[in-house]
C-alpha positions, 0 to 999 in steps of 0.5 A: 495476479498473473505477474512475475516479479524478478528479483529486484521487484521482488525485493521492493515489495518485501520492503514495502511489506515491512513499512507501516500502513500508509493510510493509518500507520498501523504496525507492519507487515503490510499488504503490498497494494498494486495502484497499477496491476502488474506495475511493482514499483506503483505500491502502497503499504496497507493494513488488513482493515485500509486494504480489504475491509468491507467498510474501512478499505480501499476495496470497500467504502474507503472509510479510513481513506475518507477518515484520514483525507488520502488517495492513492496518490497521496499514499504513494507520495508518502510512501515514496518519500520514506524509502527515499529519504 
């Protein structure tokens, strides 16, 4: 990505690094997946295999995500909720 996050997205991403997957709640570290490229607050915490796996993942068949009934949206509504608490 061609971006350059200042220091408050910086530390965004570093906390949605640390949350669980939001897909299958595998244990973190977690990918920081951009829904938006270059938008850090539109961020969803994915594991290896929800994110980047040819079968399982979003930039594959989407398995997990059909598996486990989510989209985008609905991880970030998730994700969104946690940090809010």
């Amino acid at each position: 990505m061609n971006n350059r996050p200042n220091n408050r997205e910086r530390l965004h991403l570093a906390k949605i690094k640390e949350m669980p997957c939001g897909v299958c709640n595998a244990s973190p570290p977690s990918d920081a997946h951009h829904i938006v490229q270059h938008n850090q607050y539109l961020c969803i915490p994915l594991c290896k295999d929800c994110h980047t796996n040819n079968f399982l993942g979003l930039h594959g068949q989407k398995r997990n995500w059909a598996i486990y009934k989510q989209d985008e949206m609905s991880v970030l509504n998730e994700t969104l909720r946690k940090m809010l608490g």
